[in-house]
C-alpha positions in Angstrom: 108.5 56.1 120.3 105.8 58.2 118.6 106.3 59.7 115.6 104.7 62.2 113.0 103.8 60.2 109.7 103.2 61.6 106.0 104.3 61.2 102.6 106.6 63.8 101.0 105.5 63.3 97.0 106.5 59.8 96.7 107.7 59.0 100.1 106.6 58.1 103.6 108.1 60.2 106.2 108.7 59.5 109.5 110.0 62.3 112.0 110.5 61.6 115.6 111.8 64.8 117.0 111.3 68.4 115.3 110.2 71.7 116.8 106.8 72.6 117.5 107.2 76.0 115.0 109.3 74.3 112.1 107.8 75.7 109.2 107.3 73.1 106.2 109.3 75.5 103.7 112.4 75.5 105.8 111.9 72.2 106.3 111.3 71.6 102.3 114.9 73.8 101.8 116.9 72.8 104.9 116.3 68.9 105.5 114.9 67.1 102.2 116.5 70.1 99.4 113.6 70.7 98.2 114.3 74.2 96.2 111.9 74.6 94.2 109.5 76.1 96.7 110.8 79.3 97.5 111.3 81.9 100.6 109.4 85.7 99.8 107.6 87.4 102.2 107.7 84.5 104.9 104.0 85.8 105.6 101.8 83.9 103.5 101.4 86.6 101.2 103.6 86.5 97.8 103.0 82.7 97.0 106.6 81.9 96.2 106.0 79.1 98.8 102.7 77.6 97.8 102.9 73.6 98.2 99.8 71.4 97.8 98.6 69.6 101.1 96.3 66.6 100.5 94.2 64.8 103.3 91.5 62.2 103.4 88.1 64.1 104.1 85.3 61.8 104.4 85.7 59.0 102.3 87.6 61.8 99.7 91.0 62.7 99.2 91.5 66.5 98.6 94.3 69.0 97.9 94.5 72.8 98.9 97.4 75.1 97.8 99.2 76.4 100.9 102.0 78.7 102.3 104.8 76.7 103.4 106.4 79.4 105.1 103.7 79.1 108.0 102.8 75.8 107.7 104.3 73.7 111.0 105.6 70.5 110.3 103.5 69.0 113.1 100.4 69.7 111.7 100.9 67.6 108.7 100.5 64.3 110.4 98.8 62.0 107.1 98.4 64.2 104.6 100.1 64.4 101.5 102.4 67.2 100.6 103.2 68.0 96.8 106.1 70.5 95.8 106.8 71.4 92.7 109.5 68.9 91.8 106.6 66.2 92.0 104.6 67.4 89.2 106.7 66.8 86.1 106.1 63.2 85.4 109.4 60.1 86.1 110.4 61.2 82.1 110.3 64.8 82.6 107.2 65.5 80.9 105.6 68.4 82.3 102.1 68.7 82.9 99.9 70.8 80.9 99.9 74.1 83.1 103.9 73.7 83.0 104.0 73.2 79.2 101.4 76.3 78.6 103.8 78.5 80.9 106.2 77.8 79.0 104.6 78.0 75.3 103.0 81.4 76.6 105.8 82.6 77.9 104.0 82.9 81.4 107.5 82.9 83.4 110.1 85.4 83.7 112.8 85.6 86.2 111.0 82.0 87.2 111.0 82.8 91.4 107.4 82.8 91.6 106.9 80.6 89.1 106.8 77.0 91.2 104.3 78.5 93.5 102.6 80.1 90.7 102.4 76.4 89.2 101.4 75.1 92.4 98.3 76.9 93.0 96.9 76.9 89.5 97.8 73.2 89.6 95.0 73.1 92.2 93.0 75.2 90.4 92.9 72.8 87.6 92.5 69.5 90.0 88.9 70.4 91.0 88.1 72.8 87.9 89.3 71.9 84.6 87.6 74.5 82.6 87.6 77.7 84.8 86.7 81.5 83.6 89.0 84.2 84.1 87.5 85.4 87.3 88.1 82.0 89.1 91.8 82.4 87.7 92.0 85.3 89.2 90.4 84.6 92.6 93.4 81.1 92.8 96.2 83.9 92.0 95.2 86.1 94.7 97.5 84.6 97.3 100.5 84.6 94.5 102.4 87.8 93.3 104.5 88.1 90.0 105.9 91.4 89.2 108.1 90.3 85.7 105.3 89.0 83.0 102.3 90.8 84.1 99.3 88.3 84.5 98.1 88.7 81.0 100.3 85.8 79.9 99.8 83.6 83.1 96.1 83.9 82.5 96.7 82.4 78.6 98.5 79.6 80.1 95.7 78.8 81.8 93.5 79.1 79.2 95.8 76.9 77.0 96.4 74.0 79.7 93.1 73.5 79.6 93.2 73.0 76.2 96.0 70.7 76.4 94.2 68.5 79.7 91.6 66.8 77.1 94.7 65.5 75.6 96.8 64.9 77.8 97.5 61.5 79.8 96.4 61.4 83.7 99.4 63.2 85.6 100.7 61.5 88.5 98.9 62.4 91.7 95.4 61.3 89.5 97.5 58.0 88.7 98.6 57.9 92.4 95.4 58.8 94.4 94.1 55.1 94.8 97.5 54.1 96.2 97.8 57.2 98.3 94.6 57.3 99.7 95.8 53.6 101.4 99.0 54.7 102.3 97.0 58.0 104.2 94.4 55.5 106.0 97.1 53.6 107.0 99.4 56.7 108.6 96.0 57.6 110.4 97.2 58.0 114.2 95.0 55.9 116.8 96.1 57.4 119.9 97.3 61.2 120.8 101.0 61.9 119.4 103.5 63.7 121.6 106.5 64.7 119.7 109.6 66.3 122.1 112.5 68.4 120.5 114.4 69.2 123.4 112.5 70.6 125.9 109.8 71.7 123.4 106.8 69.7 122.5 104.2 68.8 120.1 100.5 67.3 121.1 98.3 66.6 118.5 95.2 65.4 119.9 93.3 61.6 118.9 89.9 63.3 119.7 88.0 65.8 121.5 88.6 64.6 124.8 92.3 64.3 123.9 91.9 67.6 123.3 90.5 68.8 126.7 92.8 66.7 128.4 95.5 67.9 126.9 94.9 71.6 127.2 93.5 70.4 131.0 96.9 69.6 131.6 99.2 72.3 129.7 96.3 75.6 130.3 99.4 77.9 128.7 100.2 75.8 125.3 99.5 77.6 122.4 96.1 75.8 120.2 97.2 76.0 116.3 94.7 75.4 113.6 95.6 76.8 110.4 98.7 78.6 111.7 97.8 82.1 109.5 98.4 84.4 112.4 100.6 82.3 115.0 102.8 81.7 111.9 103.6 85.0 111.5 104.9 85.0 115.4 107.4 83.1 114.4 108.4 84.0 110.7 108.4 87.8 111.7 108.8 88.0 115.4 111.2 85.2 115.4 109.2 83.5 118.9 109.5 80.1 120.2 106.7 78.7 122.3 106.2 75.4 123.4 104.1 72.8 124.1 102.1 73.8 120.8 98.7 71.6 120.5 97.5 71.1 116.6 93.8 70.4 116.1 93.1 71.0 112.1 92.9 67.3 111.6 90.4 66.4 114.2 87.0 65.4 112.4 84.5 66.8 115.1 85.9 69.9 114.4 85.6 70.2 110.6 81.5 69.1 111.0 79.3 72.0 109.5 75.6 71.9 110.6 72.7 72.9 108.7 68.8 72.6 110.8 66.0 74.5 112.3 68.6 76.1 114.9 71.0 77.1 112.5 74.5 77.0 110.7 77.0 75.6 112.7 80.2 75.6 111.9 83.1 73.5 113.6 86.3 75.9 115.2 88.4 74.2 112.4 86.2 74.7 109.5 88.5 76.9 106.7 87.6 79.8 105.0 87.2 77.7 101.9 84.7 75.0 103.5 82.9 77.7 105.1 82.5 79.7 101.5 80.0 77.9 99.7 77.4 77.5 102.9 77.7 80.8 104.1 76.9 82.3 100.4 74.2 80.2 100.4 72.7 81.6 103.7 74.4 84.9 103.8 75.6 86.5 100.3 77.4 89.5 101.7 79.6 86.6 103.9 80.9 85.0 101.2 81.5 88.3 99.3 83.6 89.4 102.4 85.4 85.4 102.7 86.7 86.0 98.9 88.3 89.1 100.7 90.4 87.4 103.6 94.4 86.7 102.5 95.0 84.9 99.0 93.0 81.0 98.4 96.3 79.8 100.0 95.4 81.5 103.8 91.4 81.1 103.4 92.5 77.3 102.5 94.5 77.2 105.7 92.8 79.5 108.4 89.6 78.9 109.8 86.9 80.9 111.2 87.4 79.5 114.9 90.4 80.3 114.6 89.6 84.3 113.9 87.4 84.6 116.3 89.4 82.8 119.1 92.6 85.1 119.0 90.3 87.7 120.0 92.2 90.6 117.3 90.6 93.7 116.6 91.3 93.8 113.4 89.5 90.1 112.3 87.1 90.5 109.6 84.7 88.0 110.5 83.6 88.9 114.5 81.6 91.9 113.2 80.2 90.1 110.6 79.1 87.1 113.3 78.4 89.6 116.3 75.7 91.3 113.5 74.5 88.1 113.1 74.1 87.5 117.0 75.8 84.4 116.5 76.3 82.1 119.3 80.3 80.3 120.4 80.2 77.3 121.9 83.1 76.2 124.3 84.7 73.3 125.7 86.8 72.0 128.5 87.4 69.0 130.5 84.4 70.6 132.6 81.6 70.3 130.3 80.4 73.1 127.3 79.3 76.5 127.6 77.8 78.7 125.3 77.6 82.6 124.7 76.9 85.4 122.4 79.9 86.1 120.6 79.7 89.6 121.4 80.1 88.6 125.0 83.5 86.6 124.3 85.7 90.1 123.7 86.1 91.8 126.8 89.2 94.0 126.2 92.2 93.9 123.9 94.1 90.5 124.5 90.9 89.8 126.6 88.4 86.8 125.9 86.3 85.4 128.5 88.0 81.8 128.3 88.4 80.2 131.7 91.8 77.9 131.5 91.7 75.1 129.6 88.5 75.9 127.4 88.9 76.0 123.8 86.2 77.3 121.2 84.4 74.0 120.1 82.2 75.8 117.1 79.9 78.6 116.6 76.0 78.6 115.8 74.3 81.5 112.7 70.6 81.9 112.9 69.5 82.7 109.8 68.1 85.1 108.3 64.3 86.1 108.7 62.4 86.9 105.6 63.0 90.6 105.1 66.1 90.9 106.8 68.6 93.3 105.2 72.0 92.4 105.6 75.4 93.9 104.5 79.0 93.5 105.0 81.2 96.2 103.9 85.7 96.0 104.4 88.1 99.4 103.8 91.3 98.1 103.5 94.4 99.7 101.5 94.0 96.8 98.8 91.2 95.1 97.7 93.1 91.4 98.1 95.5 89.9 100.9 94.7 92.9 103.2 93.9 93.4 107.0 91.2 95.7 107.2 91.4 99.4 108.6 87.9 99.2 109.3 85.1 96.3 108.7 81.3 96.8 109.5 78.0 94.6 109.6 74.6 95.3 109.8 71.4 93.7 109.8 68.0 95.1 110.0 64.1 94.6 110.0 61.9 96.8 109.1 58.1 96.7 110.5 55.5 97.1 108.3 55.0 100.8 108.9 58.7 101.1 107.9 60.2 101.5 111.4 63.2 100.1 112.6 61.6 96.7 114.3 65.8 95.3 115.1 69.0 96.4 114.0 72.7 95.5 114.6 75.5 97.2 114.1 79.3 95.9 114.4 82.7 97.2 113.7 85.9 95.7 113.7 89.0 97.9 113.9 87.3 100.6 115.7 88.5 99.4 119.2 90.5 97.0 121.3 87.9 94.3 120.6 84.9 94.3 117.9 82.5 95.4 119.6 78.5 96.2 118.7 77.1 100.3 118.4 74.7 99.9 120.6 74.3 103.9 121.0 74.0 104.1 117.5 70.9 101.1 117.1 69.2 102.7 120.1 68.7 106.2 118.3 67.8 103.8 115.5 65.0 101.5 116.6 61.3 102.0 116.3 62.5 105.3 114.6 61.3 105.5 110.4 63.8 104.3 108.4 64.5 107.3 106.6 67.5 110.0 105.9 66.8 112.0 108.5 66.8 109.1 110.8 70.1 108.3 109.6 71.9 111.2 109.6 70.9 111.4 113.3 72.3 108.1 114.7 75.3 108.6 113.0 76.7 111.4 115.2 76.2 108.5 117.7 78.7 106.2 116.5 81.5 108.7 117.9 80.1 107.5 121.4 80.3 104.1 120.4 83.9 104.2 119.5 86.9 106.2 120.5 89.1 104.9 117.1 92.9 104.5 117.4 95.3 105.8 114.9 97.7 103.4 113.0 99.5 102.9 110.2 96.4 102.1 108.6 94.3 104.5 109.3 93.1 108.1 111.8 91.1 107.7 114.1 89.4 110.5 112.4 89.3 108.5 108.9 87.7 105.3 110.7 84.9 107.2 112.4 84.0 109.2 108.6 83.7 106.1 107.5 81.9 104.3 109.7 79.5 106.7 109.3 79.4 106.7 105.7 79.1 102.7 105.8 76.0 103.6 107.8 74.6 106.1 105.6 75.4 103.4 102.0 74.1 100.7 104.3 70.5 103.2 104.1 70.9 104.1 100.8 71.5 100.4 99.6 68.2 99.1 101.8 66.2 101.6 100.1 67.0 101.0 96.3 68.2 104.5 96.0 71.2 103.2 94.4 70.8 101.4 91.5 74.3 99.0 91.8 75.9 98.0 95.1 78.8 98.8 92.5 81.3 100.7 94.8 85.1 101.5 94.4 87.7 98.1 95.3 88.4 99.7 99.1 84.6 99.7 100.0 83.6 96.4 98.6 82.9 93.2 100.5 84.2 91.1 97.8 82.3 91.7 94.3 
């Protein structure tokens, strides 16, 4: 019989049948009791829900917060999950973010408050003396509307008074015996999990993984779950067999050398962050942008680029970049330009059975000006109503030498302006330049109207991102200051 295997706080569990789509906070509520982590929005957006998840990485073991509420079950094969009834200590003393809640009177009504806990719990774990923006930047993903955040933020403040003091809390007093017990619960073959007539694969390695999806062309391929968790917390779908992949090693490699960065399909939002600022500082600005720490925790780049939406915020970003996706099947690997994968709304070019295996960045060239710039409604935990890259080099008469131009939420798929760099290149960068080839983005794109914006909103503002992208690239502005909507994460 094969089983899924992980340890619940201080237990090992062992399921043997469970749906593919079973999200960990009804399975918290409904199966073990587990109350304390709560039921908001059911979209990974209010926090109420936020668990920690730990797993071995490396020779390391490390804990994310997370959204329970569209977290499956089956992904959670030897990991260690943490709700909030774990943290108190076996005589009910509370840790030091619990007592400074408390003492600073950081709770009202108290719903939000466990996942509230839970994510500045984490926040603590791997910085015990953080400034009030990184406090901020861990409570994006959580929402409180009784107390304000003034007094949350002096909790925090105060815990980490109280941590010099304070004796080691029980996961730092457990990790040694933990990080055994996760070594041991380590599968060593592929796990197939039935619940009826639905199923769950998860994969040993990467040929597992072809195999597998070889074999089943139609399952559904779930890495962090951010977006295919919503099709069943909101659309209330049941698909089947479902194939999880977030724990496979080959896919988690990042890649730094003379080619460029490469980034495994699994890599999250929050292992990407810190190597993409490094290469690309408007990339990370725009990561610090994409759902609360809970969802850029969870979902992965791969992932964002291999549902194929419109409305993802990093394809024009990548497609600017002329970034490279590599694919794989049980045939072999293939590689093409990103911008080649989008070929219509719901349209990738992904033969059956090929998965995205990772995706290559060159770098940037000496002189290279590059910008990413998101409208959306709210500056946090917001899909964008338009998001737009460019990246350009000047020659050294001041002419346009290359330039690339993406949006995303323009079209049925992210697509380059190629009308709009052709006016552009070998032409002086200058206004008047400018203000030409930005008629020509209305033959680039013919922009739908939503909910979130006109079509006649999106294309202004497309061409206004073109005309600050100018501006910016030519110091006429003294700050790349710009109001919350505009920003790619300042």
């Amino acid at each position: 019989m094969q089983q899924i295997r992980f340890v619940l706080n201080d237990d090992v569990v062992v399921i043997d049948s469970i749906a593919p789509t079973t999200t960990l906070l009804d399975w918290l509520r409904e199966t073990r009791r587990l109350t304390g982590t709560k039921e908001g929005c059911g979209e990974g957006d209010c926090g109420a829900c936020t668990v920690l998840v730990g797993k071995i990485v490396g020779d390391e073991l490390v804990y994310h917060s997370v959204n329970a509420c569209i977290r499956f079950v089956p992904s959670l094969s030897a990991t260690h999950v943490v709700t909030i009834e774990h943290l108190a200590g076996k005589d009910g003393v509370l840790t030091p973010i619990q007592q400074a809640m408390v003492d600073c009177h950081g709770s009202q009504c108290g719903f939000c408050t466990p996942g509230i806990i839970m994510s500045l719990y984490a926040l603590l774990m791997r910085n015990p003396s953080p400034d009030r923006a990184a406090i901020a930047k861990s409570l994006q993903g959580n929402l409180c509307r009784c107390t304000g955040y003034e007094a949350i933020f002096n909790a925090v403040e105060a815990a980490t008074l109280l941590l010099t003091s304070a004796s080691p809390d029980r996961l730092a007093s457990q990790r040694a015996r933990i990080v055994e017990t996760l070594t041991q619960l380590k599968p060593k073959r592929t796990i197939r999990i039935y619940h009826g007539q639905q199923r769950s694969i998860i994969p040993y390695d990467l040929d597992e993984l072809a195999q597998a999806y070889a074999t089943e062309p139609n399952a559904v391929i779930v890495a962090g779950a951010t977006d295919v968790g919503l099709w069943v917390t909101k659309q209330m779908r049941q698909f089947s067999p479902v194939i999880f992949i977030n724990h496979l090693a080959d896919l988690q490699k990042i890649t730094e050398d003379e080619n460029g960065l490469r980034l495994g399909a699994v890599v999250s939002y929050t292992r990407a962050d810190d190597v993409l600022a490094k290469h690309f500082p408007a990339f990370g600005k725009l990561l610090d942008r994409i759902g609360g720490q809970q969802v850029r925790n969870m979902g992965t780049i791969g992932g964002n680029v291999a549902n194929g939406s419109p409305i993802g915020d990093t394809p024009p970003a990548l497609i600017a970049l002329d970034a490279q996706l590599h694919l794989r099947s049980t045939s072999g690997q293939r590689t093409l330009p990103l911008e080649n994968y989008f070929i219509e709304y719901g349209k990738q070019d992904r033969a059956a059975g090929e998965f995205v295996e990772a995706l290559t960045i060159p770098y940037l060239r000496e002189g290279d000006r590059y910008a990413i710039y998101k409208i959306s409604k709210r500056r946090d935990e917001d899909i964008s109503a338009l998001c737009g890259a460019f990246k350009l080099a000047l020659d050294e008469h001041g002419n346009v030498a290359s330039i690339r131009i993406a949006f995303g939420g323009m079209a049925g798929t992210p697509k380059r302006a190629r009308e709009t760099e052709a006016i552009l290149l070998g032409k002086p960068w200058t206004e008047q330049t400018v203000a030409a080839a930005r008629e020509a983005i209305a033959m680039d794109y013919q922009p739908l109207s939503d909910w979130r914006a006109t079509s006649a909103y999106r294309l202004l503002s497309a061409q206004n991102l073109l005309t600050r992208f100018y501006l910016e690239t030519t110091g006429e502005r003294a700050s790349l200051e710009q109001p919350a909507m505009l920003e790619a994460g300042e």
